[in-house]
Structure formats: C-alpha cells, structure tokens
C-alpha positions as a Markdown table, in Angstrom:
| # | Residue | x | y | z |
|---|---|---|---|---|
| 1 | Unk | 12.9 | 76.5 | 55.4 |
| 2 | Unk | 12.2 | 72.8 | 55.8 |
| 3 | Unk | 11.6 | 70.6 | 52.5 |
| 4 | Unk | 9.7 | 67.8 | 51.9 |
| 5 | Unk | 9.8 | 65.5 | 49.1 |
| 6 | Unk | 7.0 | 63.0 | 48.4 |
| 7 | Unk | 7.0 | 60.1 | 45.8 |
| 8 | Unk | 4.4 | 57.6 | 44.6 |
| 9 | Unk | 5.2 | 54.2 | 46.3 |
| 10 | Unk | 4.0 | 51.2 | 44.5 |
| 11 | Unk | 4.0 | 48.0 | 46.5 |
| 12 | Unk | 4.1 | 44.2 | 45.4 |
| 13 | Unk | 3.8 | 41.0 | 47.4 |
| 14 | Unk | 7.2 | 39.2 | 47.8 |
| 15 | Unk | 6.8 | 35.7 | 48.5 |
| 16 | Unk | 5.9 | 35.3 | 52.3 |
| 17 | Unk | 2.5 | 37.4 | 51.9 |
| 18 | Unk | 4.5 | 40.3 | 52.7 |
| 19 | Unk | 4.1 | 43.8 | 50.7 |
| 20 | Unk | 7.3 | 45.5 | 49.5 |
| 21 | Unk | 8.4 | 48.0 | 48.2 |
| 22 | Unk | 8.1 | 48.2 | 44.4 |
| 23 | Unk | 12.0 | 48.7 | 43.6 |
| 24 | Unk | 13.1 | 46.5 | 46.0 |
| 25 | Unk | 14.3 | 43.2 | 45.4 |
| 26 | Unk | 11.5 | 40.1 | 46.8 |
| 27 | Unk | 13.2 | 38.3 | 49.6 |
| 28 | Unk | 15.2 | 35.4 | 48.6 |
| 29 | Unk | 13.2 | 32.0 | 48.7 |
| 30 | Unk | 14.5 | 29.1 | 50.6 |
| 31 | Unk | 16.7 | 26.8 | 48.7 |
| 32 | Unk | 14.5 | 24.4 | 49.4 |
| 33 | Unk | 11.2 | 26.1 | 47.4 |
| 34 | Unk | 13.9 | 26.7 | 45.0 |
| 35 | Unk | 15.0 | 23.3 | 44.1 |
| 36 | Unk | 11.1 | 22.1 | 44.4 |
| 37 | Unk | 10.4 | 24.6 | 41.7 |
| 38 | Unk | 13.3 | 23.8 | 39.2 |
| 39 | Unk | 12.8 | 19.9 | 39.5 |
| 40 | Unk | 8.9 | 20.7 | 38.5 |
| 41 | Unk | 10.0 | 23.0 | 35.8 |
| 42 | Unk | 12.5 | 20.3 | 34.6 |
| 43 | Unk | 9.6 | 17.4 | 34.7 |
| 44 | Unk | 7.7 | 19.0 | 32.2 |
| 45 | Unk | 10.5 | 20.6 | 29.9 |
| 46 | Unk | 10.5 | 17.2 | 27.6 |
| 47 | Unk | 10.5 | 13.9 | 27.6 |
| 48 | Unk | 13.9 | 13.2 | 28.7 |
| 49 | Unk | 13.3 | 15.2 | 31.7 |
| 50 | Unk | 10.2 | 13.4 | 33.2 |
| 51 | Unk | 11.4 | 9.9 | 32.5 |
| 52 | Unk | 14.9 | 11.1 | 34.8 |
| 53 | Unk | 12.5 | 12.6 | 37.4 |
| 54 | Unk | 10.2 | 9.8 | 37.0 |
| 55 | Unk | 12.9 | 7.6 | 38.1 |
| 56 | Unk | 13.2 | 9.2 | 42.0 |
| 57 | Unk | 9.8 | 10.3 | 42.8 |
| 58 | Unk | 7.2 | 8.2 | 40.3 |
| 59 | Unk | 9.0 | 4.9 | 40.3 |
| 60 | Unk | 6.1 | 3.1 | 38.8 |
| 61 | Unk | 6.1 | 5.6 | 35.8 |
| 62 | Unk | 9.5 | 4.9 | 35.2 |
| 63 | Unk | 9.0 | 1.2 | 35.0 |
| 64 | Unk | 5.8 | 1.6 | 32.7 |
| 65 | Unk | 7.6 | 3.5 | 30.3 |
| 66 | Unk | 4.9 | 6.1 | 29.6 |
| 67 | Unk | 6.2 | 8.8 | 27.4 |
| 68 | Unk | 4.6 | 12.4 | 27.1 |
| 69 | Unk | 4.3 | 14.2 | 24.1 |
| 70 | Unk | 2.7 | 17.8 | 23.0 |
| 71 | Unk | 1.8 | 17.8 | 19.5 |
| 72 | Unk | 1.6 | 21.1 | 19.3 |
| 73 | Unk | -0.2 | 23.6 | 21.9 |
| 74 | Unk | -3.3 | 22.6 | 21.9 |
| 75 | Unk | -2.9 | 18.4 | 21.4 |
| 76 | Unk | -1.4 | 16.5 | 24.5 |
| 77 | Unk | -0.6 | 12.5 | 24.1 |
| 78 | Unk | 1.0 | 9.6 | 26.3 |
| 79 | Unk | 2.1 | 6.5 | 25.0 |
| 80 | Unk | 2.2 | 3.1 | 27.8 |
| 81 | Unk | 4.7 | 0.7 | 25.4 |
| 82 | Unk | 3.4 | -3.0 | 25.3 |
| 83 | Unk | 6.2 | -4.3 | 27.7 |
| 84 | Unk | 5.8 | -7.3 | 29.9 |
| 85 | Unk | 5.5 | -4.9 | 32.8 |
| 86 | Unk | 2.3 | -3.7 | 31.9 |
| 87 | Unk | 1.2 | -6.6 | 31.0 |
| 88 | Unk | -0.9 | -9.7 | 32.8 |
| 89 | Unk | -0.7 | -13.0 | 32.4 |
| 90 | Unk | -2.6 | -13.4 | 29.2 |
| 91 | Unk | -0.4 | -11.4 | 27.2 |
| 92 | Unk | -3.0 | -8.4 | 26.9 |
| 93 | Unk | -2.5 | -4.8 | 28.4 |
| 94 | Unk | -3.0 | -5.0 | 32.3 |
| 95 | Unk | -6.3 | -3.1 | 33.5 |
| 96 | Unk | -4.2 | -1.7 | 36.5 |
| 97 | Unk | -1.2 | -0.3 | 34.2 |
| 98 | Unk | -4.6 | 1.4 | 32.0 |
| 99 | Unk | -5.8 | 2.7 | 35.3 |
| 100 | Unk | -2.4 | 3.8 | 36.9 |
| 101 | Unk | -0.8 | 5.9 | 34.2 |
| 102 | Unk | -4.3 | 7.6 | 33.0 |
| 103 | Unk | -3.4 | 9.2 | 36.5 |
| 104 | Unk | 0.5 | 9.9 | 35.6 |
| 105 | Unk | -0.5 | 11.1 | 31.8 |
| 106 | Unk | -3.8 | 13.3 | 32.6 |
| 107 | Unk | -1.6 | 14.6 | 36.0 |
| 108 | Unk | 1.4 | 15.7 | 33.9 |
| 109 | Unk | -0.8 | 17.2 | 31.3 |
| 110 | Unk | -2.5 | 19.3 | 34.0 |
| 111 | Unk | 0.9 | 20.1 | 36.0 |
| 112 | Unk | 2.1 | 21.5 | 32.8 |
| 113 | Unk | -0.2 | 24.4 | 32.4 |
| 114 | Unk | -1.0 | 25.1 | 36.7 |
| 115 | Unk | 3.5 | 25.6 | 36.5 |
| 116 | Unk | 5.8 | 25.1 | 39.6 |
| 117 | Unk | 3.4 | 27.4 | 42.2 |
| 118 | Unk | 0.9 | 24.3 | 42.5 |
| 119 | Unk | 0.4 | 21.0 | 43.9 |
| 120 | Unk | -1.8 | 18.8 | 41.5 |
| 121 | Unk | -3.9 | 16.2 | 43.0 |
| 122 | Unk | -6.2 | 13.3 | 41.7 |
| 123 | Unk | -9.5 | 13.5 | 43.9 |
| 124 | Unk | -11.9 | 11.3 | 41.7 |
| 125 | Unk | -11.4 | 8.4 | 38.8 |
| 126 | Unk | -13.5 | 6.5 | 36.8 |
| 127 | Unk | -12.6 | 4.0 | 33.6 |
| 128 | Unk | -14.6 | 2.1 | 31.7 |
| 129 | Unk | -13.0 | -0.8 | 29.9 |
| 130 | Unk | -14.1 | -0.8 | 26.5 |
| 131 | Unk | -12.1 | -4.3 | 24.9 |
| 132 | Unk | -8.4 | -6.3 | 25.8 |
| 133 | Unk | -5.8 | -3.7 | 24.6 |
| 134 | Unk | -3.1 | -5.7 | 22.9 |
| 135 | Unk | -0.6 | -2.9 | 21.8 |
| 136 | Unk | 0.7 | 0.5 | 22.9 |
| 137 | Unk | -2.0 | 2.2 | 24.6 |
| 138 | Unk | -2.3 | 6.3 | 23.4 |
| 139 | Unk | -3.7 | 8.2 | 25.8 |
| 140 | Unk | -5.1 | 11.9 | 24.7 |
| 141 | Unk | -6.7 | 14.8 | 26.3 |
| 142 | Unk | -10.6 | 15.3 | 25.2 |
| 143 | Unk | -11.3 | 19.4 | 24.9 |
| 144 | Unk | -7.5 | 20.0 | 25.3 |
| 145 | Unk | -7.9 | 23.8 | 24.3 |
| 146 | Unk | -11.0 | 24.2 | 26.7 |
| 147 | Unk | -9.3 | 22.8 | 29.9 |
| 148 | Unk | -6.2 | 24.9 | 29.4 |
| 149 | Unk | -8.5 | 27.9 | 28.9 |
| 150 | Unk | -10.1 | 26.7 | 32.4 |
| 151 | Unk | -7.0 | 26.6 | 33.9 |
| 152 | Unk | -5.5 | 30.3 | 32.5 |
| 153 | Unk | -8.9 | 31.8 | 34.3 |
| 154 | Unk | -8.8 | 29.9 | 37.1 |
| 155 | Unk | -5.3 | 30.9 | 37.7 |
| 156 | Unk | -5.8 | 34.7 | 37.4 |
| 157 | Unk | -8.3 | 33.9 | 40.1 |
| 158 | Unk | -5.6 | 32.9 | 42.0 |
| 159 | Unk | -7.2 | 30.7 | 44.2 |
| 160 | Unk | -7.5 | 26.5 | 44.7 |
| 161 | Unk | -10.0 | 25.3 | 42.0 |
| 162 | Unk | -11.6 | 21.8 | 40.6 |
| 163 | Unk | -11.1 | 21.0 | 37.5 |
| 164 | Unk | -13.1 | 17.6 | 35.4 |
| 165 | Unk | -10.3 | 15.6 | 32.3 |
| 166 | Unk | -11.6 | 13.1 | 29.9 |
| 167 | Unk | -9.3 | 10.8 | 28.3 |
| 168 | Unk | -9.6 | 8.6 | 25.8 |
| 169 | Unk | -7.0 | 5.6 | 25.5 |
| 170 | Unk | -6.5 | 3.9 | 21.9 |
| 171 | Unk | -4.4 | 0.8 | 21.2 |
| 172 | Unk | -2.1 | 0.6 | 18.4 |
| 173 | Unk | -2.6 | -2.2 | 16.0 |
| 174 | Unk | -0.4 | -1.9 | 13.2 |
| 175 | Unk | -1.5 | -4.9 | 11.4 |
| 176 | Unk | -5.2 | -4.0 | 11.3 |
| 177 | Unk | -4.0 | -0.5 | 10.4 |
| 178 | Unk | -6.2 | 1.9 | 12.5 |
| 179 | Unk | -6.5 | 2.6 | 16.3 |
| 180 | Unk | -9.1 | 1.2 | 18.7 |
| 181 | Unk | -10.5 | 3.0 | 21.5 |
| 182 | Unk | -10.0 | 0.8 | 24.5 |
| 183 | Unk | -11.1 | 2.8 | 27.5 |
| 184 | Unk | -12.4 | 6.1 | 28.3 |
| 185 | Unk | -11.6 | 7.4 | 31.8 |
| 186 | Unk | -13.2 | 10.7 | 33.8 |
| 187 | Unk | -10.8 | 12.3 | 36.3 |
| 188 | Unk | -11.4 | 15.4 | 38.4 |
| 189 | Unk | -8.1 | 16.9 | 39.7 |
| 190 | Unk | -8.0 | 19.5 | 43.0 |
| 191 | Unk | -5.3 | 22.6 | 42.3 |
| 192 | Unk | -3.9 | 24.3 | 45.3 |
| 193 | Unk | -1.3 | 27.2 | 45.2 |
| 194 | Unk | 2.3 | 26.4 | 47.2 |
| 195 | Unk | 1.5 | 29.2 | 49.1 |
| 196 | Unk | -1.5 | 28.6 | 50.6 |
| 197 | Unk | -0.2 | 25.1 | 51.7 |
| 198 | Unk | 2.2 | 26.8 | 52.9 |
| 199 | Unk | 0.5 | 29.5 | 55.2 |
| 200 | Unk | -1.9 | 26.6 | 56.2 |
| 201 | Unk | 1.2 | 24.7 | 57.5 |
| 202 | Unk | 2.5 | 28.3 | 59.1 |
| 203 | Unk | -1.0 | 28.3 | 60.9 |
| 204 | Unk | -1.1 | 24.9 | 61.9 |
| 205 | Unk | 2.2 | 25.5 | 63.7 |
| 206 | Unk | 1.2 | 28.7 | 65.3 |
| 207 | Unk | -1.8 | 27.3 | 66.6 |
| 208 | Unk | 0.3 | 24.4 | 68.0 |
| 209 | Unk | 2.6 | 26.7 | 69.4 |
| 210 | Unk | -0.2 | 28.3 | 71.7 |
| 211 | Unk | -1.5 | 25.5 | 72.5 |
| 212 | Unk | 2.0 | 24.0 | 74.3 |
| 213 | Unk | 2.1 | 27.3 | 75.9 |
C-alpha cells in the first residue's frame, strides 16, 4: 500500500519578490542592501550617529551643525546653532541655512518613522520669512502625532505615498526670555519602498537587455 502524507504549506515573500517556503530561511541580501540598511538605521539611532553620518553623505549638515532631538514619541525638534556658517554678512541667521536644513530636519523626522526599506525625497518647499532670526533657530514638527499616524497606514499599504509637513522655526532669545517664530515652511515629501526602486531598475535593465538583442 502506497502512503501519502500532506501538510499545510504556508508561504512568505523573501526579499527578491520571490514566495518561500514558510520554514525556510529568506535568501540572504546582498551586502550591499545590508550595509545601506545599517547606516540608515544608525542615522537615526541619536544624535551622535547622524552628525557621524552627516559627515560622508550630508556634508552641509555637518557644517551647519543641526542637531535632532525627540522629546518624547510624539514631539520632534532640530536645533541650527548661531555659528558664523549659517550666518550672512549682517550677523543675522542666513535665509539659505533656514531654507536648507528645514529640508535636513523635516527629512530626518520623516526617515525616522518610513525605517531603512524607503527612500525619502523632498518634492515641494515653501518658507515664509517671518523676521531676521538672530539666535539658534528650533525647528519642530506641526501635528507630529497625525503625520506619524499617516505614515503607520500608509505603510501597511505598502505602497509609494505623498505625504504634506509643516514646520515652524523659532529663534532663541535668551535675553528677551521667550521664543520668536521666525519662519513657517510647507514641505511635501514622496516615499518609495527599496524594493520597488529596485524592480524598476531590474526592469529597466531587462528591457535594455532586449533591446541590444
């Protein structure tokens, strides 16, 4: 008499799109996806960490001196120092160093909850200049708790998605004891998973491929 066994096979997708085996361990990533996504981890861990990253791939952020910090999980701030780096030649903040690291602060702020598995990219800026900032400029995140909510459903999605920050940058004034609001700025940032830059890249090649044939 012949026997035959069956079993309930679950499957999971491993890393290249294809389904496995549940049981089976994924297929190794490159080492090169693997060092992208422990350097992007590492950016975010704490401040430490981004200014030594800063220093190879955001060069300008390293010179500004912009410093994260999470308050807590819901409150996100970056502080630009009042060096003569960021400043022009009339001894106030300069507009461009406002500009620049509203990019770097709301970017890292966004990178932080997307993780490793997505590219983060500034598609549309505007920033109103309210008055001469003449200190530290603060820069935090308007609706923190709503845009990481965004972000946690737009992630189970699993797709590329939009998203719309609001900043508002304060100066520091410690003789006048309070901080002034010295410009707003509006940023919407495009998301895409790794992956799916990846297969586009796979298909781009595939198609160049038959085309040279």
């Amino acid at each position: 008499r012949r026997h035959v066994t069956t079993a309930r096979v679950d499957h999971s997708t491993a890393d290249d799109g294809v389904e496995a085996p549940s049981g089976m361990l994924p297929a190794k990533k490159p080492l090169s996806k693997r060092l992208d996504a422990f350097f992007s981890r590492l950016s975010t861990r704490n401040n430490f960490w981004h200014r030594a990253c800063s220093l190879i791939w955001l060069p300008y952020a390293f010179r500004s001196g912009i410093s994260m910090r999470r308050l807590d999980a819901k409150t996100f701030t970056a502080v630009l120092p009042y060096r003569r780096f960021n400043r022009n030649w009339y001894n106030a903040m300069a507009g461009a160093a406002l500009l620049g690291n509203s990019e770097v602060a709301a970017g890292m702020f966004l990178f932080g909850e997307c993780g490793s598995d997505y590219t983060v990219v500034c598609k549309q800026m505007k920033y109103d200049f309210l008055r001469p900032c003449l200190g530290p400029a603060v820069y935090t995140i308007r609706d923190g708790e709503e845009v990481i909510s965004t972000v946690k459903t737009q992630k189970t999605d699993g797709g590329e998605f939009n998203i719309d920050l609001e900043l508002e940058i304060k100066q520091i004034l410690k003789k006048r004891g309070r901080d002034l609001r010295v410009g707003r700025c509006a940023m919407t940032f495009h998301c895409t998973p790794k992956r799916m830059i990846e297969a586009k890249m796979q298909r781009r090649k595939e198609a160049a491929k038959r085309r040279g044939e």
